[in-house]
C-alpha positions in Angstrom: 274.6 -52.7 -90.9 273.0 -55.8 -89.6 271.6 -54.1 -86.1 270.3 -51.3 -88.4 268.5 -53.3 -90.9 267.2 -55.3 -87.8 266.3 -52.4 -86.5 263.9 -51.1 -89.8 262.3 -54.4 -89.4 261.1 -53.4 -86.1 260.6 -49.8 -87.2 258.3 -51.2 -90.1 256.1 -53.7 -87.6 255.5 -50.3 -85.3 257.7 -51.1 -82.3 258.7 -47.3 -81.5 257.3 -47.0 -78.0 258.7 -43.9 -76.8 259.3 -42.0 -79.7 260.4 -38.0 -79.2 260.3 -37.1 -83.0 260.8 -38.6 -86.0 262.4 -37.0 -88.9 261.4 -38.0 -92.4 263.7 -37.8 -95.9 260.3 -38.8 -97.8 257.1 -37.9 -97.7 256.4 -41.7 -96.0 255.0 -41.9 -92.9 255.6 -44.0 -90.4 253.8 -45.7 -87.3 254.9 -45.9 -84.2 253.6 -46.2 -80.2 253.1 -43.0 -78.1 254.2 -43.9 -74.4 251.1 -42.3 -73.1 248.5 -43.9 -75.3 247.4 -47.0 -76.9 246.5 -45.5 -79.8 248.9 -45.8 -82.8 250.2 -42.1 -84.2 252.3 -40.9 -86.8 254.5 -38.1 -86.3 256.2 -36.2 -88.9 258.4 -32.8 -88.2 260.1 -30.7 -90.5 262.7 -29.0 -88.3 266.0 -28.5 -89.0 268.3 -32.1 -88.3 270.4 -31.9 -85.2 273.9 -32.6 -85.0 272.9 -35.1 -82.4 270.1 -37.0 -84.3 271.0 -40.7 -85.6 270.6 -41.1 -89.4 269.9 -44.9 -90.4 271.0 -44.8 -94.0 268.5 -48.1 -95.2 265.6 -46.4 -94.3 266.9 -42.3 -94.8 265.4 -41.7 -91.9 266.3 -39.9 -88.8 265.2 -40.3 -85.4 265.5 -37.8 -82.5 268.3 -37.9 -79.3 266.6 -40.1 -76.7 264.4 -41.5 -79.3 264.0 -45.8 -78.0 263.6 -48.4 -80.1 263.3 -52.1 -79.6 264.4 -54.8 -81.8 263.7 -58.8 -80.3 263.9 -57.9 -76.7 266.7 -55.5 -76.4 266.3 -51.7 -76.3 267.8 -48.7 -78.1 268.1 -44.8 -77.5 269.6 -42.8 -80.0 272.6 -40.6 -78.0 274.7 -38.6 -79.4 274.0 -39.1 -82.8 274.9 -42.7 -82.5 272.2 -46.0 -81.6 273.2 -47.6 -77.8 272.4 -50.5 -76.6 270.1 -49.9 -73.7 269.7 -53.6 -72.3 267.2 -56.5 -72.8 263.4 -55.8 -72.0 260.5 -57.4 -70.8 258.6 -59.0 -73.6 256.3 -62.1 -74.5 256.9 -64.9 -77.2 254.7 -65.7 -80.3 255.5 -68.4 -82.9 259.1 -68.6 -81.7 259.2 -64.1 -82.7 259.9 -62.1 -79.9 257.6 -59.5 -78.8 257.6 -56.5 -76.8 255.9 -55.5 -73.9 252.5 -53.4 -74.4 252.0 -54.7 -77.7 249.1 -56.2 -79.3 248.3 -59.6 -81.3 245.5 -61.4 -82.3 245.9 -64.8 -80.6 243.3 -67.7 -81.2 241.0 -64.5 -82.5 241.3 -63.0 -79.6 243.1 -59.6 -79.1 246.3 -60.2 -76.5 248.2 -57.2 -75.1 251.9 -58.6 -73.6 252.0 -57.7 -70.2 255.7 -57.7 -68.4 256.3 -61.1 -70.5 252.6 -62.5 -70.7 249.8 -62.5 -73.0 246.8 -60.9 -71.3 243.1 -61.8 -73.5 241.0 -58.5 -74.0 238.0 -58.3 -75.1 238.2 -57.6 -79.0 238.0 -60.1 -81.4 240.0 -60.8 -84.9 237.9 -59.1 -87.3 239.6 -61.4 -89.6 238.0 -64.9 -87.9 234.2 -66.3 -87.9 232.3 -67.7 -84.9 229.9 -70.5 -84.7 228.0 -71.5 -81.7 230.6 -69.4 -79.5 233.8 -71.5 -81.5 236.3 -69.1 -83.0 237.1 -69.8 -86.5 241.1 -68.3 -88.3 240.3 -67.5 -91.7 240.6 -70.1 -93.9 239.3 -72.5 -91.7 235.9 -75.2 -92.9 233.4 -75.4 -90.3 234.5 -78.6 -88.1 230.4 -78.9 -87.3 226.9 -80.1 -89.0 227.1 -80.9 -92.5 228.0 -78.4 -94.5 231.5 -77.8 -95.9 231.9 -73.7 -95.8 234.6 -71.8 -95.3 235.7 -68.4 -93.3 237.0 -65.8 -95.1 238.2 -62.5 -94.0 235.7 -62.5 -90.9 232.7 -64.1 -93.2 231.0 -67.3 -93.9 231.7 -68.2 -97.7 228.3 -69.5 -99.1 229.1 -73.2 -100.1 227.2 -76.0 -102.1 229.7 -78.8 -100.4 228.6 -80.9 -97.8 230.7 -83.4 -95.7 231.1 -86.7 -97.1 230.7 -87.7 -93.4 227.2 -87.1 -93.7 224.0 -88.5 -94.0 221.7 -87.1 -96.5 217.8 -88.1 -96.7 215.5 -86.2 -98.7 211.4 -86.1 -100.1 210.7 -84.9 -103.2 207.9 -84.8 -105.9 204.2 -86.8 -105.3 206.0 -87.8 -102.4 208.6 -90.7 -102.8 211.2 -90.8 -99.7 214.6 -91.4 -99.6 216.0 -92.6 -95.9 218.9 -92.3 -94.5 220.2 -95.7 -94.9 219.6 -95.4 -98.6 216.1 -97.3 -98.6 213.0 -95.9 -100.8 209.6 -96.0 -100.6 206.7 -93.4 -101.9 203.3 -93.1 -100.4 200.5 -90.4 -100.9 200.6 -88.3 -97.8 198.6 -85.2 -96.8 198.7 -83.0 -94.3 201.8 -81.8 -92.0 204.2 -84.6 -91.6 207.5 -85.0 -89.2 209.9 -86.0 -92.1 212.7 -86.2 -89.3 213.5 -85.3 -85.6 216.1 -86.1 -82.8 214.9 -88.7 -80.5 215.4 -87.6 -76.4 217.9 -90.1 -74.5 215.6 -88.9 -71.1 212.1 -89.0 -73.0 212.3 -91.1 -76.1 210.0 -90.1 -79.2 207.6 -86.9 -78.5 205.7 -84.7 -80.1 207.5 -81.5 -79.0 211.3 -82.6 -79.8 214.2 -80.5 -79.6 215.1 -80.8 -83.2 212.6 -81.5 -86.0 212.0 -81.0 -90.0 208.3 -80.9 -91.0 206.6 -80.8 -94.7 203.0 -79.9 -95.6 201.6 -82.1 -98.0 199.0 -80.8 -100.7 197.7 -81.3 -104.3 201.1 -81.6 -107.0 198.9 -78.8 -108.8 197.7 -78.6 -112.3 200.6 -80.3 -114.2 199.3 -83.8 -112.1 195.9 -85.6 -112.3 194.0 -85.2 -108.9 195.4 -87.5 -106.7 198.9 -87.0 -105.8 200.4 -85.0 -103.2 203.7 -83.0 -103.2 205.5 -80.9 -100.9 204.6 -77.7 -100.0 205.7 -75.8 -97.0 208.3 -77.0 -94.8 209.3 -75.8 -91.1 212.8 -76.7 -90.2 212.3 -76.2 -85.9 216.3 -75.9 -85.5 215.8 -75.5 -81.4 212.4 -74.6 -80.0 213.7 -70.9 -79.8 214.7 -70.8 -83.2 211.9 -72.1 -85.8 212.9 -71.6 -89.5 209.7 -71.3 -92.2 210.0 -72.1 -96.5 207.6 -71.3 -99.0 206.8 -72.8 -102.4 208.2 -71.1 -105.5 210.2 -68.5 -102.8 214.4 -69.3 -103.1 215.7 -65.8 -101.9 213.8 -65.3 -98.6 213.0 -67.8 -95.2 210.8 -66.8 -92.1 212.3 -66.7 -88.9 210.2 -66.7 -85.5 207.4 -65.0 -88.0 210.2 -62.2 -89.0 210.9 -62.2 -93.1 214.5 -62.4 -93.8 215.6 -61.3 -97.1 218.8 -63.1 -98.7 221.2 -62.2 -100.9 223.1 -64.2 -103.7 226.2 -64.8 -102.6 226.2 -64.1 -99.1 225.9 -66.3 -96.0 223.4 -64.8 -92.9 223.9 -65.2 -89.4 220.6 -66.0 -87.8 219.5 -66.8 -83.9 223.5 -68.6 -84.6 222.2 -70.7 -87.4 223.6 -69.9 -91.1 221.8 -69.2 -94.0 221.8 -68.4 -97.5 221.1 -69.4 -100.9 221.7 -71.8 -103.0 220.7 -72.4 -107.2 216.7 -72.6 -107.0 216.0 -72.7 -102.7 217.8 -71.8 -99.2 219.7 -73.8 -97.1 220.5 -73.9 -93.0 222.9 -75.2 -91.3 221.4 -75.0 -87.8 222.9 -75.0 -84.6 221.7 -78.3 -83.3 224.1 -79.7 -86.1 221.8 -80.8 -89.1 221.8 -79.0 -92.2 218.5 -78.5 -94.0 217.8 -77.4 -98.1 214.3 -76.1 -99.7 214.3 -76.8 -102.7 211.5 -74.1 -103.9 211.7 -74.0 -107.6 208.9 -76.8 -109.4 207.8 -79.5 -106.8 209.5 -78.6 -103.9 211.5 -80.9 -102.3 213.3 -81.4 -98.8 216.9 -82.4 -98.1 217.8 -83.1 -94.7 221.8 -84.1 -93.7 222.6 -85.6 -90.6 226.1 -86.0 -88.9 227.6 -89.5 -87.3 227.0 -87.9 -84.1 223.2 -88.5 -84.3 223.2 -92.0 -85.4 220.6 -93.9 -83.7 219.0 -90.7 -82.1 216.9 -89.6 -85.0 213.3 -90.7 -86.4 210.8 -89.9 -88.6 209.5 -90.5 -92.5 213.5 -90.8 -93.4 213.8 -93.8 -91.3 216.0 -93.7 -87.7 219.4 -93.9 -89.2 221.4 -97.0 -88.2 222.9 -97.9 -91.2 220.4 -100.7 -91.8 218.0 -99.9 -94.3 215.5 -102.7 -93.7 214.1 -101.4 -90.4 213.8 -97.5 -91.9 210.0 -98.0 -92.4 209.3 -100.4 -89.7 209.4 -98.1 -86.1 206.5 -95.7 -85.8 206.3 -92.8 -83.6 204.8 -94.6 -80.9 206.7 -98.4 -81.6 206.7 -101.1 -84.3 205.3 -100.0 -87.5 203.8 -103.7 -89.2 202.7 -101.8 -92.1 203.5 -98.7 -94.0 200.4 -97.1 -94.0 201.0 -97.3 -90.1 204.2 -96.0 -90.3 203.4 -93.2 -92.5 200.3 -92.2 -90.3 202.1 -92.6 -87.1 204.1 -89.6 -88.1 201.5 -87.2 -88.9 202.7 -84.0 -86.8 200.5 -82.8 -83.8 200.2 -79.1 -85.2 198.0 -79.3 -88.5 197.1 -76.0 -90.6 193.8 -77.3 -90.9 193.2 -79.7 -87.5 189.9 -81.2 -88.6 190.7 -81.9 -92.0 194.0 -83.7 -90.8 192.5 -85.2 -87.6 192.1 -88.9 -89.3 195.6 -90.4 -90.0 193.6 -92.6 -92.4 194.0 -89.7 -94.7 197.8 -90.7 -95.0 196.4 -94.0 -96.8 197.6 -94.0 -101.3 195.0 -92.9 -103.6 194.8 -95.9 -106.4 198.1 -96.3 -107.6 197.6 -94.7 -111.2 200.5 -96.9 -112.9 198.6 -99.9 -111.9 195.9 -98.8 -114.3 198.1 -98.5 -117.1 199.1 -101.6 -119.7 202.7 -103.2 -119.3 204.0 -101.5 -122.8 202.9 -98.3 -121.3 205.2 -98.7 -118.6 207.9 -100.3 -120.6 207.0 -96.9 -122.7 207.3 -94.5 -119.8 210.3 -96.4 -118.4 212.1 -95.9 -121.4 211.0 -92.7 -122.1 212.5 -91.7 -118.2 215.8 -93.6 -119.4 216.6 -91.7 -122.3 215.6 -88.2 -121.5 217.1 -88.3 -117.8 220.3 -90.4 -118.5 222.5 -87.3 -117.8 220.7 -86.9 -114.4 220.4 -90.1 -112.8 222.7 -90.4 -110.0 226.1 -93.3 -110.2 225.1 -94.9 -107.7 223.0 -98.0 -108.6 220.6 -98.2 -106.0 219.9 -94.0 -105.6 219.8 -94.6 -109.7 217.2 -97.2 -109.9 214.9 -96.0 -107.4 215.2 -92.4 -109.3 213.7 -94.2 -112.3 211.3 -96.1 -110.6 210.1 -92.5 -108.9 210.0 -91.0 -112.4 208.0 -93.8 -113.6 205.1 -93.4 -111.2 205.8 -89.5 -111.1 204.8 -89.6 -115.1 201.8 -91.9 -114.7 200.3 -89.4 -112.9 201.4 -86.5 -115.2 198.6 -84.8 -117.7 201.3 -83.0 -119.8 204.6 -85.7 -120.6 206.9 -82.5 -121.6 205.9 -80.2 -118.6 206.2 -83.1 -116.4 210.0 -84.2 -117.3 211.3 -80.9 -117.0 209.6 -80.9 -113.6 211.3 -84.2 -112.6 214.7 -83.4 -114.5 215.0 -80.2 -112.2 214.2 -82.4 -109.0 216.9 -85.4 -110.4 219.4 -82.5 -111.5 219.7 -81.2 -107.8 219.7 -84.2 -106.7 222.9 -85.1 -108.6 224.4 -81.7 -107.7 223.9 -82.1 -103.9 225.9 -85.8 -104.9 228.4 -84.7 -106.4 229.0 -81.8 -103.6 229.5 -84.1 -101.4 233.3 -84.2 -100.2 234.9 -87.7 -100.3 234.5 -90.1 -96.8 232.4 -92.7 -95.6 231.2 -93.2 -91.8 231.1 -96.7 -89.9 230.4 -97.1 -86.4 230.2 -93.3 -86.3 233.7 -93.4 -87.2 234.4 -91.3 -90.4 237.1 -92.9 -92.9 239.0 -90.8 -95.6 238.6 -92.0 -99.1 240.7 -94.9 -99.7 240.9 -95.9 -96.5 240.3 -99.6 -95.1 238.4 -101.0 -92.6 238.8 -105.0 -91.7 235.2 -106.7 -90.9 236.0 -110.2 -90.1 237.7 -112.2 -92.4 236.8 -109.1 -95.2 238.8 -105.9 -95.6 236.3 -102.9 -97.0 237.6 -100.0 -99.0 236.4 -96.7 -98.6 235.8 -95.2 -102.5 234.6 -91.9 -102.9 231.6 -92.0 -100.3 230.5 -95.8 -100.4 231.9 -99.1 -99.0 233.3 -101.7 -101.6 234.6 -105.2 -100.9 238.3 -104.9 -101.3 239.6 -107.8 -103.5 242.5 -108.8 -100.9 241.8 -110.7 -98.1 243.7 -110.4 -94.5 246.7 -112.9 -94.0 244.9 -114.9 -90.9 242.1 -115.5 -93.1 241.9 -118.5 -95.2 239.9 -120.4 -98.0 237.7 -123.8 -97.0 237.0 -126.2 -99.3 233.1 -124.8 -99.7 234.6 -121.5 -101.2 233.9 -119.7 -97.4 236.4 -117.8 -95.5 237.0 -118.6 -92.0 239.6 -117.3 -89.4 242.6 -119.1 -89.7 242.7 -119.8 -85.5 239.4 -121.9 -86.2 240.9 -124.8 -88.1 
């Protein structure tokens, strides 16, 4: 009973390879190998059973004299009514499951045919995995490149809002206030087509024609603003210099590719030139191939989020600063050097291609109109500050510094506003995302280029830092070879 219920197993995972006929009690069918083809057949005949058939009474079916079947790697005929042992065979091994010659898995996502006892790689794929740049993914697995977090499924990309906590996120939004890298801030009233970020060349150093680059056009805000501030407008996110992405104002279901107009669907993840694309609530997002992931936000004043991955520390530059984890210098190397100023900085990254070239030729057209909240009285700002508090509480971000330079950038957004109301809901959809692309973020933080779990420890001298959620704390324990001097500092214990 054991050999044929063994045997049913093997029936049921289509290891007949030299089947004569097969004789069904049911109406069930049943799959098995023809000898002289690849191709999978079922059989059925309705003759009358011979005396010298075998019967297998688990499965009520009957198989034909000389019919073989193969069970592990050992091989049956059915002879004289009876199942005989016909010897081992040749077959191949597959997570510790024995299988038998000719037959096919998927291995790695590749198709494998077992060929006298070895796996031989043909050319079909696993319509069950995902690819990205040429790296097989099983289903189920999370891209293991770039920034963001999605996941294969069934042979598809599974549109995602995550992003990896390893990952550094810089962003411009409304009349235009920055947001490095390194978490510093600072706004300033650009126009024209600016490089908000691109990767520097180890051979060339910064150039105007970089591999990898994001750029935003800078116009009026529009009627809801006084004349004077600038926002966002189009964005170009040049992923290689083959593969040039283009966003739109106020258009979150469509991106231009190479000129080409690619319509997206809710819900569904796009292969494009290798990069991925699809939607996400109120604009489109990329995860290129070179690695950084890029959002448009189209709906309001646009906006522009831009993540970068530890492998690019120190090799990108731009209006978001040249991540190094030191926010100080973010605003202080210009395209061509040292920045001593930021209307240098800012006009030293005016892009070389300008949709109007002799209206953008003078960077001195990068210089702030009059700052509008320096013409207003002290209570109006207290008013306005207040008034940003209280109607944007549930927006602001939890971390303090991201939080107070959101309400300093709400401030100066609304001293510029004509309409209060219109205005706020403008700057609550910008402050909303920006809280959802936060709280998307999966738990980690990144030192050195080394990412860190959350929870984790890292030991900086005679200082042990804790990794919580996505930020760096000072844990409250210090390290044993550490010690306490009489002026309240630490020192190493070797020292004294």
């Amino acid at each position: 009973m054991t050999l044929l219920a063994a045997i049913f197993v093997v029936m049921l995972s289509c290891d007949i390879v030299n089947g004569i006929d097969l004789f069904l009690a049911s109406d069930e069918p049943f799959f098995f190998r023809n000898p002289d083809s690849e191709i999978p057949h079922v059989r059925h005949s309705r003759r009358a059973i011979d005396a010298t058939d075998c019967f297998i009474p688990t499965t009520l079916w009957f198989i034909a004299e000389g019919t073989e079947i193969f069970t592990q790697c050992e091989s049956f005929v059915c002879h004289n009514s009876k199942i005989v042992s016909k010897g081992r065979q040749t077959c191949c091994e597959l997570d510790g499951i024995k299988i038998i010659d000719r037959q096919r898995r998927f291995i790695d996502c590749k198709e494998n045919i077992c060929v006298e006892g070895e796996w031989v790689e043909s050319n079909e794929n696993d319509p069950e995995c995902c690819s990205f740049e040429d790296t097989p993914y099983k289903n189920g697995d999370t891209l293991a490149v770039g920034c963001g977090a999605t996941e294969c499924a069934e042979g598809r990309w599974i549109p995602s809002l995550y992003t990896q906590g390893y990952c550094r996120c810089g962003r411009v939004y409304m009349d235009p206030h920055m947001q490095t890298f390194d978490g510093d801030y600072f706004s300033w009233q650009l126009r024209c087509n600016h490089t908000i970020v691109q990767t520097v060349s180890l051979e060339d150093g910064s150039t105007h024609e970089p591999k990898t680059a994001v750029y935003s056009h800078f116009v009026d805000c529009g009627a809801i603003f006084r004349e004077g501030p600038a926002c966002v407008a189009t964005s170009v996110f040049r992923d290689t210099p083959n593969s040039i992405f283009v966003f739109h104002k106020g258009v979150d279901n469509r991106v231009w590719h190479n000129g080409e107009e690619v319509n997206l669907e809710p819900s569904v993840m796009m292969k494009v030139a290798g990069s991925l694309v699809w939607m996400v609530p109120g604009g489109v997002r990329v995860q290129g191939t070179s690695s950084i992931l890029v959002e448009y936000h189209a709906r309001g004043s646009p906006s522009v989020s831009v993540w970068v991955p530890p492998a690019l520390r120190g090799r990108v530059e731009g209006l978001l600063g040249n991540f190094d984890d030191i926010p100080d210098n973010d605003i202080q190397r210009g395209r061509h050097g040292p920045a001593n100023s930021l209307p240098f900085f800012a006009g030293s990254w005016m892009a070389k291609e300008q949709p109007d070239p002799e209206e953008c030729k003078n960077p001195d057209l990068t210089q702030a109109d009059e700052n509008l909240c320096e013409m207003i009285s002290m209570k109006e700002r207290r008013r306005l500050r207040d008034l940003c508090k209280v109607r944007l509480a549930e927006y602001f971000s939890d971390n303090p510094g991201t939080r107070r330079s959101q309400l300093e950038s709400c401030i100066q957004d609304m001293c510029a506003c004509r309409d209060e109301a219109e205005c706020l809901e403008v700057i609550a959809d910008e402050i909303s995302n920006q809280r959802k692309q936060e709280d998307f973020a999966l738990p980690g933080c990144v030192f050195n280029g080394e990412f860190f779990e959350s929870n984790k420890t890292r030991d900086a001298g005679c200082e042990v830092y804790r990794c919580a959620g996505r930020e760096w704390i000072l844990a409250e324990k210090q390290p044993q070879r550490c010690c306490l001097s009489n002026t309240g500092r630490t020192r190493k214990n070797l020292s004294w």
